[in-house]
N, C-alpha and C positions, 0 to 999 in steps of 0.2 A: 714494835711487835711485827709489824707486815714487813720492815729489813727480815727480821732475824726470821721469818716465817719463808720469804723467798731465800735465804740461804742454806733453813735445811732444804726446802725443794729443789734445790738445785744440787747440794751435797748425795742429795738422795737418789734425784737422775743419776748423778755423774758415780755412785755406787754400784747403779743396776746397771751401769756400763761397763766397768772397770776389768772386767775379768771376761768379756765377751772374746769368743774366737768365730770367724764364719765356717760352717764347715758347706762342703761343695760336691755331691754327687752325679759324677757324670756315668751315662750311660750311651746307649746304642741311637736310640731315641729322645732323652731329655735330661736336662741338667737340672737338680733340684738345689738348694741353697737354704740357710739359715742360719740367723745367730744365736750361739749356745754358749751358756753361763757354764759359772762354775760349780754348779749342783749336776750340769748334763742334760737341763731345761731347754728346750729351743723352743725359737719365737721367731716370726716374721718369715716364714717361710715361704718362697718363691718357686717355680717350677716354669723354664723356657723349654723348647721345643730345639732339641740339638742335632746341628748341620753335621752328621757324620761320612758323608760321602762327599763332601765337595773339598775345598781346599784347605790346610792345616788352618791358615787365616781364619778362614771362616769355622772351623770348629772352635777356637780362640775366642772367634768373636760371642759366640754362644755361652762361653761361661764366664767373659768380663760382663754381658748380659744381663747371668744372672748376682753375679756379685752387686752391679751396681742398684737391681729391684732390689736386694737386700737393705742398701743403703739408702733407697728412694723409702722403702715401708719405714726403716728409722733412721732418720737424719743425724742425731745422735750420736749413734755409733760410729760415726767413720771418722771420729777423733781418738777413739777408743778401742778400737779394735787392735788386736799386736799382734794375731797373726790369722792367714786363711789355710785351712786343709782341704786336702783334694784328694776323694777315691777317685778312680779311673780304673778299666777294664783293663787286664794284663793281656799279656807279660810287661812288665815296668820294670825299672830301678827303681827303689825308694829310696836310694841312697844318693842318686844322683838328681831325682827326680823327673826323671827321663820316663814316657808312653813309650813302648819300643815298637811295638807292631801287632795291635790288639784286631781281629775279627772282626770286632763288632763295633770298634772305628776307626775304618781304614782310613781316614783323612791324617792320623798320624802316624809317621813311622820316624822315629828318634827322636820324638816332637822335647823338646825341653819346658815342661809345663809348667814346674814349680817356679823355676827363673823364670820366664815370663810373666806369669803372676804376680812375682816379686816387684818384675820391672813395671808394671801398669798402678800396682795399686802400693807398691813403696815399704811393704811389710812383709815379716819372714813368709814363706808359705811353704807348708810340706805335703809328700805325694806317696800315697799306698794305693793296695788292693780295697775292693771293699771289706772282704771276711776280716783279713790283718785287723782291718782301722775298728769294725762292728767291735771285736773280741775286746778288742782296747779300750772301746766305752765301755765296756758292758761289765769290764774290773775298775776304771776312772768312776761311772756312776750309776752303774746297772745291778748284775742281778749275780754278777762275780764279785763284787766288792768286797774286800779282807778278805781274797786269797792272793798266795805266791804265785799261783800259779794255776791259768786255767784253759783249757782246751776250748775254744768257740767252733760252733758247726753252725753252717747255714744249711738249711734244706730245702732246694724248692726247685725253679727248672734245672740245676744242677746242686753240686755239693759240695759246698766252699768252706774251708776250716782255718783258724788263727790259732798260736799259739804263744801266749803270753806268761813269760818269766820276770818278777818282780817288776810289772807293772810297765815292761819294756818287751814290743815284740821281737819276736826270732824270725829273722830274715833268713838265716845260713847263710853259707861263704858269699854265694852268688847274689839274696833276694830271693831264690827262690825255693825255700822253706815252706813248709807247712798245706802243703798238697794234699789235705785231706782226703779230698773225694778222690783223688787217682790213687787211693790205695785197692791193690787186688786184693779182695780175699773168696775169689772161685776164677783161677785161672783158665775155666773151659767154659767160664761165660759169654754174656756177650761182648761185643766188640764198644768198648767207650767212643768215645767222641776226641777223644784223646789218643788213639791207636791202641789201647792196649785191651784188654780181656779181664772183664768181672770186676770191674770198680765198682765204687760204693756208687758211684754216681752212676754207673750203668745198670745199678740194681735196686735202686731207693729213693732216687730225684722223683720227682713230681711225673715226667712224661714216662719214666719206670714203673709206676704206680699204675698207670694207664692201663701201659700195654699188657699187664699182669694181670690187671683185672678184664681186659677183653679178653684175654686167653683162658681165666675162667668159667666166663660167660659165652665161649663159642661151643661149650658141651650142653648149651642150651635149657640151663637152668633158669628157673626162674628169679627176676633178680630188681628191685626197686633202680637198679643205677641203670637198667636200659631204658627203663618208664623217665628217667631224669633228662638223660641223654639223647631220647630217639630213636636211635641207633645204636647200633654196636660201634660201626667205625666212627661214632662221636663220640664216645666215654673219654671222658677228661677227666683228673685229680677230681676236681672241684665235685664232681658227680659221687665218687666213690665215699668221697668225706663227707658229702650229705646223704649218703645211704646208711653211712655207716653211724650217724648221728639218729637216722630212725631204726636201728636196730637190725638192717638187714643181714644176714645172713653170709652172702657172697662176699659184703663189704668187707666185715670183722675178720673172713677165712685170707681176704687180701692185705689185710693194715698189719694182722697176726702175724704172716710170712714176711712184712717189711720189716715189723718189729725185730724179729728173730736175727735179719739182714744185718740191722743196724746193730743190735749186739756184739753178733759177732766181728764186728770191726770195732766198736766202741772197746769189748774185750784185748783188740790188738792195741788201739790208742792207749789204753790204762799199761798194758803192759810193754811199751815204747817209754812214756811219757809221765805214768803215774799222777795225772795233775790232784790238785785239790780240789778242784768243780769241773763239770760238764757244762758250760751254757751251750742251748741252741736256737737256734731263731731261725726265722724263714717262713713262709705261707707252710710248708710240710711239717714243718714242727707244730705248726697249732693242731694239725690235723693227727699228728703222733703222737700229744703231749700227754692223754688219757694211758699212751703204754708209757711212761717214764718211770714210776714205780715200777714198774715191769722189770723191763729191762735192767735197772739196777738191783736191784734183785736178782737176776738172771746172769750178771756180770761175771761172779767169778766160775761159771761153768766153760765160762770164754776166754779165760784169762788165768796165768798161772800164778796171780794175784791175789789170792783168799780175802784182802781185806778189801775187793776191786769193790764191794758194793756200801761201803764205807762213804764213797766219792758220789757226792748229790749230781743230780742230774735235774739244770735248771730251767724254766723257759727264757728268754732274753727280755729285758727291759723292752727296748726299741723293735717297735714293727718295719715298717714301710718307713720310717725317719733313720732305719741302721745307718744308709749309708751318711745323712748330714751329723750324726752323732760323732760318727767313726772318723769322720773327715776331720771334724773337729776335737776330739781328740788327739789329732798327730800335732798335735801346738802346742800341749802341755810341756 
């Protein structure tokens, strides 16, 4: 009985392993990591502190780093693992797996990260965007699951969008596909971050949110978000979404106007794309998610789509773990 009792427990490890992938989010500032099953579950999640200005080396080194805390929290897995994903900051290849020359880390420029990977740790490893990779969990084991097809937005310091056909993202000719947030729709707006005029991301990211609501609040209304904030030149997101959760006033007449923002591009994506869901995710989406009946609703006055409002509009599974989800998603 205790043979046959240690070989199911060992049957039973070697199960909750079997279908493990690590997935790998690097950023500006840190590299997070984790292993995730085949439900979409992550466990053992690690977080280093990533060397983005010094040399490509040393950026390397930061997320063999955090691959190997993965494997020090379960020892286990590193017989079992078959393959590692990797978001990273674009512009990228995902096809070649190539960082090409991202802003916010400059330590690589042509850096071959997947090969690399490859070579340290002996197993496939694949390389996207973060939004790409989120959108692709979030149909593998999220909050898209059983559709063909479905449009991901992320919302928050900027506005990053995926797009997933039959369970396979669309990169376009280049990779580089699915440009969400740099789509215009008020070309006399403001200037993106991007060169161009009236993005969705120039008008509805998180520091968009801001400065909208400072500029209602410099007519000197009275208003619970400067009592939050301080000041006027302190009003952050974060202030306007707890104003607007105690019912103020100035909040609702700012989230209203974002609302209407997002419509009317969501209106354009439906009539681009038609997908079968909308998921979105992001710190701004928690904070938008009370308008999503709204908005769907409101769809096809934007859209030359009459059945636009047909197509659900979802929150995202994954918070703050999108990116080790997504990471690990590109293994399947």
């Amino acid at each position: 009985m205790r043979a046959a009792g240690w070989a199911f427990a060992v049957a039973r490890c070697y199960d909750a392993f079997e279908f493990m992938r690590i997935g790998v989010d690097i950023g500006g500032t840190k590299v997070a990591a984790g292993l995730v099953d085949a439900t979409g579950a992550i466990t053992n999640k690690v977080r280093v502190p990533m060397i983005s200005s010094g040399t490509s080396a040393a950026g390397f080194g930061a997320v063999v780093d955090a691959i190997e805390a993965v494997f020090a929290a379960a020892p286990e897995a590193r017989a079992a693992v078959t393959g590692i994903g990797l978001c990273a900051p674009g512009p990228l290849d995902p096809k070649r797996g190539v960082v090409i020359n991202p802003p916010n880390v400059p330590c690589w420029r042509g850096f071959p990260l997947a090969a690399e990977v490859e070579r340290v740790f002996g197993v496939p490893a694949r390389l996207d965007n973060d939004a790409n990779a989120a959108g692709l969990a979030e149909v593998l084991w999220g909050s898209g699951q059983g559709n063909a097809s479905v449009f991901y937005a992320t919302l928050g310091t900027g506005v990053g969008a995926g797009i997933i056909f039959d369970r396979k993202i669309y990169h376009g000719r280049t990779g580089g596909a699915a440009e969400g947030g740099h789509v215009t729709i008020d070309y006399r707006g403001p200037r993106c971050g991007c060169g161009k005029f009236g993005c969705i991301e120039a008008l509805a990211s998180g520091p968009a949110i801001a400065r909208l609501a400072q500029t209602r609040l410099a007519r000197g209304k009275a208003s619970r978000i400067v009592e939050l904030a301080g000041t006027l030149d302190n009003v952050r997101t974060e202030h306007v979404g707890q104003a607007f959760r105690e019912g103020d006033r100035i909040a609702r007449e700012v989230l209203d106007e974002i609302a209407l923002l997002l419509t009317v591009w969501l209106g354009t994506i439906v009539d681009l794309l038609e997908p079968d869901c909308i998921v979105v995710g992001g710190g701004v989406a928690e904070m938008m998610s009370p308008y999503f009946e709204q908005i769907s609703c409101t769809l096809p006055k934007w859209s030359i789509n009459q059945r636009a409002a047909e197509i659900p509009i979802v929150m995202a599974r994954y918070g703050a773990d999108a990116g080790i989800a997504g990471a690990a998603s590109l293994c399947e």
